[in-house]
C-alpha positions in Angstrom: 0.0 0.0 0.0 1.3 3.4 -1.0 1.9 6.0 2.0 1.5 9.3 -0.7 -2.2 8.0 -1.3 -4.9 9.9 1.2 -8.1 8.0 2.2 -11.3 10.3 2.6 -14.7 9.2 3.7 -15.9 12.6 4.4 -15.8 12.8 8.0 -12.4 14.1 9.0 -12.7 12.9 12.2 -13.1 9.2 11.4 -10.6 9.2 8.8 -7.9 10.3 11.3 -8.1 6.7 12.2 -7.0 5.8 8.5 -3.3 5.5 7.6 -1.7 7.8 4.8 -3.7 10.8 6.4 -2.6 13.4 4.7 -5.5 14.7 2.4 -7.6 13.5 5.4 -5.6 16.0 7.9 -5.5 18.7 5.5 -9.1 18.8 5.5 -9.7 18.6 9.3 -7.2 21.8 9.4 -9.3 23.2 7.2 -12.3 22.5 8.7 -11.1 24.2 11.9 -9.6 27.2 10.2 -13.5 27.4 8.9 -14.9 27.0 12.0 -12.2 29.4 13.7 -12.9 32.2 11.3 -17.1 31.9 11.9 -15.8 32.5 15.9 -13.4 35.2 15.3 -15.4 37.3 13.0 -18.7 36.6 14.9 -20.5 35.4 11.7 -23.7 33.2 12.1 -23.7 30.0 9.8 -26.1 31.8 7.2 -23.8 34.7 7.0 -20.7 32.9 6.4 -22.8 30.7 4.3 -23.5 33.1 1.9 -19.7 34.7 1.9 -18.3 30.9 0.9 -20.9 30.2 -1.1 -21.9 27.0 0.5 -25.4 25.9 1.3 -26.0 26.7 6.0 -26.6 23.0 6.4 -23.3 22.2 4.6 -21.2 24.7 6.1 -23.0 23.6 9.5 -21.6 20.1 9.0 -18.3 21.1 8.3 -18.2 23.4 11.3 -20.0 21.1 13.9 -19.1 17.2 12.9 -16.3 18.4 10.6 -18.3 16.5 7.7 -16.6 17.2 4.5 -18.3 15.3 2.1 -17.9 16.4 -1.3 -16.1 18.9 -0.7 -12.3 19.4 -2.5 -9.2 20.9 -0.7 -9.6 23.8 -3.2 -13.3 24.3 -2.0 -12.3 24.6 1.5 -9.0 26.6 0.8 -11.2 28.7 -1.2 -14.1 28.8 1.6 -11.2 29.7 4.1 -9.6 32.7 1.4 -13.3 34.3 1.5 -13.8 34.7 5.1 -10.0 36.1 6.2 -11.0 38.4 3.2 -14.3 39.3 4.9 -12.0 41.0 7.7 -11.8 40.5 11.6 -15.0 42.4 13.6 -13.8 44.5 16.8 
């Protein structure tokens, strides 16, 4: 079995239990760094839906169960890039 090749089931969490983790772990940081911008710049999941372009019950997954399905490390880098453009709120 090849260690370069990353197994993804869609939740990040369970596949941290799954060897060759690393598109698996990319998406879990991710996942957080979605999560940690919602907190930081006090958006509600229908705001930051609609900044991402993501439907609220998706970007609710990702944020509460880290649920990923579908989703593509471009997608979330992208979700990510649109919210630390959105700014910190003071």
């Amino acid at each position: 079995m090849r260690d370069d090749i990353g197994y993804d089931t869609g939740n990040v969490v369970g596949d941290r239990r799954l060897p060759g983790l690393s598109v698996a772990q990319m998406k879990a940081d991710a996942a957080l760094a979605i999560a940690s911008a919602l907190h930081e710049r006090d958006l509600s999941i229908e705001q930051a839906a609609t900044i991402v372009g993501l439907e609220p019950g998706q970007l609710r997954g990702i944020v509460s169960r880290g649920r990923v399905d579908g989703l593509s490390l471009e997608q979330l880098g992208l979700a990510i890039e649109r919210l630390e453009r959105r700014g910190r709120t003071s």
